[in-house]
C-alpha positions as CSV (number, residue, x, y, z in Angstrom):
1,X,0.0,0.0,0.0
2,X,1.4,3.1,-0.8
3,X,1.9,6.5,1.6
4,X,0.6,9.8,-0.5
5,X,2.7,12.7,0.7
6,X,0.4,15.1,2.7
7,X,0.6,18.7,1.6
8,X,1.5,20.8,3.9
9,X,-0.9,23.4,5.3
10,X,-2.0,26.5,3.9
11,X,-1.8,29.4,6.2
12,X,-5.4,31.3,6.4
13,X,-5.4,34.2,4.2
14,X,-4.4,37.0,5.5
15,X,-2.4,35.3,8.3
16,X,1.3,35.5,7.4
17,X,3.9,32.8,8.7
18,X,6.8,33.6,11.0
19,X,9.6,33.7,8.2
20,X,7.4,36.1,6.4
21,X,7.1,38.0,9.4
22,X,11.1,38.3,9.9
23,X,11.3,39.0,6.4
24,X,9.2,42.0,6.8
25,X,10.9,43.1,10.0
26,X,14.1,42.9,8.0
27,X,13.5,44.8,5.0
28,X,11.9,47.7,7.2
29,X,15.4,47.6,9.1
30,X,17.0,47.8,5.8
31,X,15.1,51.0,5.0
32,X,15.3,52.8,8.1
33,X,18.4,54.1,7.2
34,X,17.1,55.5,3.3
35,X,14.0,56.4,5.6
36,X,16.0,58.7,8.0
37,X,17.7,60.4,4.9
38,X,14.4,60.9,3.2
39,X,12.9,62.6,6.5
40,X,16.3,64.7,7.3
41,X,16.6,66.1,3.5
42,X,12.7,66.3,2.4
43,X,10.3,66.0,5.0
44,X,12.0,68.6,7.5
45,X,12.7,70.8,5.0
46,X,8.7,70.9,3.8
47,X,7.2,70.6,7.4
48,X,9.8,73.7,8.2
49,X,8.5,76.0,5.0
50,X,5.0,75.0,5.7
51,X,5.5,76.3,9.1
52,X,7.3,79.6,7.4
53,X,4.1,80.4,5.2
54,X,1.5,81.3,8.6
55,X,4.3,83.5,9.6
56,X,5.6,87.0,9.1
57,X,8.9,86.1,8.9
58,X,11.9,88.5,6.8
59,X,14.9,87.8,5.4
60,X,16.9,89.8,8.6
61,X,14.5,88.5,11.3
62,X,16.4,90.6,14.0
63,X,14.8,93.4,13.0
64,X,11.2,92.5,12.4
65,X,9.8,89.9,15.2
66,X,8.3,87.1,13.8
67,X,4.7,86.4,14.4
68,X,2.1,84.0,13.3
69,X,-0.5,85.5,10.7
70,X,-2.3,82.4,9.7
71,X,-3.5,82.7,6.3
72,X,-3.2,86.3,5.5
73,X,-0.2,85.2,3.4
74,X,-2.2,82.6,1.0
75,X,-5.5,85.3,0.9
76,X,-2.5,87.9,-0.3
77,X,-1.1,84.8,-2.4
78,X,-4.9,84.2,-4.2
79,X,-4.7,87.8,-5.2
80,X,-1.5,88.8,-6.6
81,X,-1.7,88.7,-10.0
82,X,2.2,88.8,-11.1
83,X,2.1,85.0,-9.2
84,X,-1.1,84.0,-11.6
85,X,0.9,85.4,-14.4
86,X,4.1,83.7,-13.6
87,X,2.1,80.5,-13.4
88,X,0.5,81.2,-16.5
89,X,3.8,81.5,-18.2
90,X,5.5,78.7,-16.3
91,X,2.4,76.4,-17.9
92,X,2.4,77.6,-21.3
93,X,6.7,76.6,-21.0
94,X,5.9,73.4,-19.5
95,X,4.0,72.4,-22.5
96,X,5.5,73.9,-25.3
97,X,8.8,72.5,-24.0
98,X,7.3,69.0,-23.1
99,X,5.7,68.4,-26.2
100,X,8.5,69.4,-28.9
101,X,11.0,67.8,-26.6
102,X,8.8,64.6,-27.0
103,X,8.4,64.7,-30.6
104,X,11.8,65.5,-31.6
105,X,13.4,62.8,-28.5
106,X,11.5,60.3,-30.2
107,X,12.4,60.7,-33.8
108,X,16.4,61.0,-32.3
109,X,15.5,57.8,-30.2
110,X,14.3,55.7,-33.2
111,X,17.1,56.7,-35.8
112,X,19.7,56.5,-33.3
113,X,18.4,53.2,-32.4
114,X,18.4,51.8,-36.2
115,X,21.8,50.2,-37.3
116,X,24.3,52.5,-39.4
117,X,27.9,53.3,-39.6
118,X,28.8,55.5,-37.0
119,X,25.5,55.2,-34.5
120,X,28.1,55.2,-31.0
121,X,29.7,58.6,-32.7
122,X,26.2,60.0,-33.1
123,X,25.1,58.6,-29.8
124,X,27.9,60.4,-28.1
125,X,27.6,63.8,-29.6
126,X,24.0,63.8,-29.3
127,X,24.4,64.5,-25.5
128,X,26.9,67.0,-25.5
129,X,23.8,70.0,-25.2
130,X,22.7,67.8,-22.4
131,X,26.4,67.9,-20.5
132,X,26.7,71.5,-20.6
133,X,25.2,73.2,-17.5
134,X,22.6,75.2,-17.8
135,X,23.6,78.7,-16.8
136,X,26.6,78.3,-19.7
137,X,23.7,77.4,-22.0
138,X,21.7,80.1,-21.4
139,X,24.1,82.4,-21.5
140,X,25.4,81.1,-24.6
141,X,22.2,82.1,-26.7
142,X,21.5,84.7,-24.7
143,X,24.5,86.0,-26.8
144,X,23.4,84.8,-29.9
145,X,19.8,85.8,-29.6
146,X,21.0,89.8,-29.1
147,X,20.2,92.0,-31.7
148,X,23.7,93.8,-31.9
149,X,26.0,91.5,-32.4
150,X,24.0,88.0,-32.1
151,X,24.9,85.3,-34.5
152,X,20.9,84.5,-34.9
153,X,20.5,88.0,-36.4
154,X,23.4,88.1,-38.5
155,X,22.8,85.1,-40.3
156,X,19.3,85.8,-40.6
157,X,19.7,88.9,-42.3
158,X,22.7,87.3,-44.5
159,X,20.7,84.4,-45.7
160,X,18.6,85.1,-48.9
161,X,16.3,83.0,-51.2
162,X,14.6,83.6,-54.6
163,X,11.0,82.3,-55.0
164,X,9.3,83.2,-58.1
165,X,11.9,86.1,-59.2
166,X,11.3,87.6,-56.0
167,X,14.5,88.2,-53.2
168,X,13.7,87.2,-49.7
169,X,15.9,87.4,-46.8
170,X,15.1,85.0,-44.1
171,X,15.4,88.1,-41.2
172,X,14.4,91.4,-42.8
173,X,16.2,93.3,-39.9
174,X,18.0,92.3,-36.6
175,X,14.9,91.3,-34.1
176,X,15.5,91.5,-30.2
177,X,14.4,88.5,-29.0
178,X,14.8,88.3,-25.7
179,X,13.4,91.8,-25.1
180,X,10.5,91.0,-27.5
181,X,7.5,89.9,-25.3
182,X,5.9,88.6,-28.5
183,X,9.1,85.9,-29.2
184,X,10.6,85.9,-25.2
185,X,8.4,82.6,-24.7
186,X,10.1,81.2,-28.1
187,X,13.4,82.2,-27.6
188,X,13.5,80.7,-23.7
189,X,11.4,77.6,-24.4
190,X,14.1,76.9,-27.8
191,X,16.8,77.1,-25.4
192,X,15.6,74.2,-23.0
193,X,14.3,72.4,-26.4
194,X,17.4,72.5,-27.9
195,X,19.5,71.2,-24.1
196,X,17.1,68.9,-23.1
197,X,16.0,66.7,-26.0
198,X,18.9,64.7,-26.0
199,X,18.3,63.7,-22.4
200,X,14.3,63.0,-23.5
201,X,15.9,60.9,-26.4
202,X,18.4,58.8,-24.2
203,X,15.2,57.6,-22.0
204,X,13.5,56.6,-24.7
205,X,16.6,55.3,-26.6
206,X,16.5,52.8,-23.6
207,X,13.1,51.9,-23.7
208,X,13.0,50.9,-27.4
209,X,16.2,48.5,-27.0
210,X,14.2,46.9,-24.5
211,X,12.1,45.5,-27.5
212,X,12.7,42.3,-29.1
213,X,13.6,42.5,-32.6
214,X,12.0,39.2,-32.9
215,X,8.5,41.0,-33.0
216,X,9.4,43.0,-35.7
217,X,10.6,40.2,-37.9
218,X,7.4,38.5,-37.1
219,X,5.4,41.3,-38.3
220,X,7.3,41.9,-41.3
221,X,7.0,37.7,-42.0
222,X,2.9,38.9,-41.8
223,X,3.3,41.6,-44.0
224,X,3.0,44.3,-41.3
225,X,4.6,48.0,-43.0
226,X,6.9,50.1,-40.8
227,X,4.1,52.5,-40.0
228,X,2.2,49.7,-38.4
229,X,4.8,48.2,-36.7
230,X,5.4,51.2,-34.8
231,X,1.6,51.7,-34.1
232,X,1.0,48.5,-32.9
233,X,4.3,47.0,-31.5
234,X,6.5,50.2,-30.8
235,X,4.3,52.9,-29.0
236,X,2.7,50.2,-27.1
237,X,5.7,48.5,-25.8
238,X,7.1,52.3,-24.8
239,X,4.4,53.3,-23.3
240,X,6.4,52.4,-19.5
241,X,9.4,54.7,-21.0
242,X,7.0,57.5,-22.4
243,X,5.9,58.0,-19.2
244,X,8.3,58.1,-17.2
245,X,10.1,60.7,-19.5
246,X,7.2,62.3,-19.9
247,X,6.8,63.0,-15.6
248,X,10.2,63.8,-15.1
249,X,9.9,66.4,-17.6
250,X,7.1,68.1,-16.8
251,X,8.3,68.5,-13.0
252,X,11.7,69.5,-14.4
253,X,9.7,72.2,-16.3
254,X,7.1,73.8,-13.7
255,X,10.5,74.4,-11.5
256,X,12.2,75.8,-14.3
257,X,14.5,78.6,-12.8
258,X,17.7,79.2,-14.2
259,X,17.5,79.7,-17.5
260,X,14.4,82.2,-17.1
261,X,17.0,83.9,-14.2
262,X,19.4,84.7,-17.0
263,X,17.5,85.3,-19.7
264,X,15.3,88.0,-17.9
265,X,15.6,88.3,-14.1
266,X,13.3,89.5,-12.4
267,X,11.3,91.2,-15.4
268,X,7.9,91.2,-14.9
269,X,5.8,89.2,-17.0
270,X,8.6,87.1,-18.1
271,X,8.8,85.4,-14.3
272,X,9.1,81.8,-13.8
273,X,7.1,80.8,-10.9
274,X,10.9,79.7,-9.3
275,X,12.1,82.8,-10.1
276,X,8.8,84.7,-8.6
277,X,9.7,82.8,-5.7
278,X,13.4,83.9,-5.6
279,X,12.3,87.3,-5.8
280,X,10.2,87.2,-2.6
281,X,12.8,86.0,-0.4
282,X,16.5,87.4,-1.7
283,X,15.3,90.2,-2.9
284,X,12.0,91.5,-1.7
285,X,12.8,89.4,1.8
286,X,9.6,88.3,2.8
287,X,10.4,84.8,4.1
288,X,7.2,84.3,5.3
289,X,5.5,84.9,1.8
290,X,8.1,83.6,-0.3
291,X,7.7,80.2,1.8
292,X,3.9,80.7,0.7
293,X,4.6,80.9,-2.9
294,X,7.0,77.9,-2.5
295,X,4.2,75.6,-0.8
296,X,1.8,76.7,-4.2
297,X,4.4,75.5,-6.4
298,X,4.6,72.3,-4.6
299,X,1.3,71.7,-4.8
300,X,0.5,72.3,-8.4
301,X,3.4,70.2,-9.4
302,X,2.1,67.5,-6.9
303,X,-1.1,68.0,-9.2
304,X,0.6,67.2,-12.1
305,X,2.3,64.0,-10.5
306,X,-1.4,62.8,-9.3
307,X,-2.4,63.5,-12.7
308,X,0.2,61.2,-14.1
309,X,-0.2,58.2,-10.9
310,X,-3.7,58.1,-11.9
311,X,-3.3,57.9,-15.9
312,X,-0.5,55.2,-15.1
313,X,-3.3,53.3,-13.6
314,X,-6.2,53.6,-15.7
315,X,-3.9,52.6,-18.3
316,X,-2.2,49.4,-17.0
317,X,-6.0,48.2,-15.9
């Protein structure tokens, strides 16, 4: 007669066993340190500037005593309209910059990720806008972009074309673009465009070589054309990469700061809401407000991020 092997018992659901139990002890000793970092270098900072924003606090609190004023510096916050502006102008930059960056990143991506002679050259030099800091960027067109003795000008007004026995130059006269508010938007939002699309392209540079070719030589074997095979096998399979490029950038661009810094100060109308910030505390020195402004900003950007969680999960069900 032979002995069946008796399974072993199944915990009830929602009990856990004791290794499980040890497990979980262990990986939340494992992340107390990570944890403690995370508190000491985020949370402290954000409890401490939430605190800041019921207060009166200056820049030189010797010589004003600080006091608690509840909310008078959100109702004062609600009404200022150079904020609402700056936010207006920090949205219309996120998306202009976001989008174009996408488009272009992606076109990069999929070339650079086809085979041809020379693709690690052209992989290298696509990120050297990328490596150069920002500040030296910006600083860099803000040069060319001036109408004295900017390159953009000069070649524009050089360059000529005939179309139908008529002359055409491609700038009729030197423009001031930065001082322009009609092209200030353009000129600032080409900058990041132009420094940040190679980073957009590297992310999604990854994703795609994530993708077996083995797909595409399947759908080719069915008679699939390249336009379909990137509609049904490459957007879909990117979608995890598109994403996440696609969040970082937009926080990246609501905080944008130095570039509009350098390109206009403190000009009004041309104010980053980062730079509207700035401008409270250094300059103006109202702590208290400035920490105000700064608690705003976090939580439109956290908007944007819930925004994204949620979209992430409608999608994936």
């Amino acid at each position: 007669m032979s002995s069946v092997a008796t399974p072993a018992p199944i915990p009830p659901r929602g009990r856990r066993t004791k290794l499980q139990r040890r497990q979980t002890r262990l990986g939340w000793l494992l992340l107390l340190p990570a944890l403690a970092v995370v508190a000491f270098v985020a949370i402290y900072p954000l409890g401490k500037t939430v605190y800041q924003s019921f207060t009166n606090q200056e820049f030189l609190a010797g010589l004003t005593p600080t006091k608690w004023v509840g909310l008078h510096n959100y109702h004062a916050l609600f009404h200022d309209t150079i904020f609402r502006d700056a936010i207006v102008l920090t949205l219309k930059f996120t998306a202009i910059t976001v989008g174009f960056e996408f488009v272009l990143g992606l076109i990069i991506a999929l070339v650079v990720n086809s085979s041809f002679k020379g693709r690690g050259l052209m992989r290298a030099v696509m990120l050297v806008p990328w490596a150069i800091p920002t500040v030296v960027a910006a600083k860099m067109w803000q040069w060319m972009l001036d109408d004295t003795y900017g390159v953009v000008n000069d070649l524009g007004t050089r360059i000529h074309f005939t179309l139908f026995g008529w002359h055409f130059h491609l700038l009729s006269h030197s423009h001031a673009w930065i001082a322009d508010p009609s092209t200030q938007l353009a000129s600032v939002s080409a900058v990041d465009i132009w420094k940040t699309t190679p980073f957009v392209a590297l992310l999604l540079l990854a994703g795609l070589q994530v993708i077996p070719n083995d797909l595409y030589e399947a759908a080719s074997v069915d008679g699939a054309s390249k336009l379909q095979q990137f509609w049904r096998i490459t957007l879909p399979l990117l979608r995890p990469a598109i994403l996440v490029t696609l969040i970082f950038r937009t926080l990246d661009a609501l905080r944008v700061f130095d570039v509009f810094s350098v390109f206009f100060g403190n000009r009004l109308g041309a104010q980053s809401m980062a730079v509207y910030d700035q401008g409270a505390i250094v300059q103006d020195g109202h702590v208290g407000y400035g920490a105000a402004v700064s608690v705003a900003i976090f939580l439109i950007i956290s908007l944007f991020v819930v925004m994204y969680v949620t979209f992430v999960r409608v999608s994936e069900q």
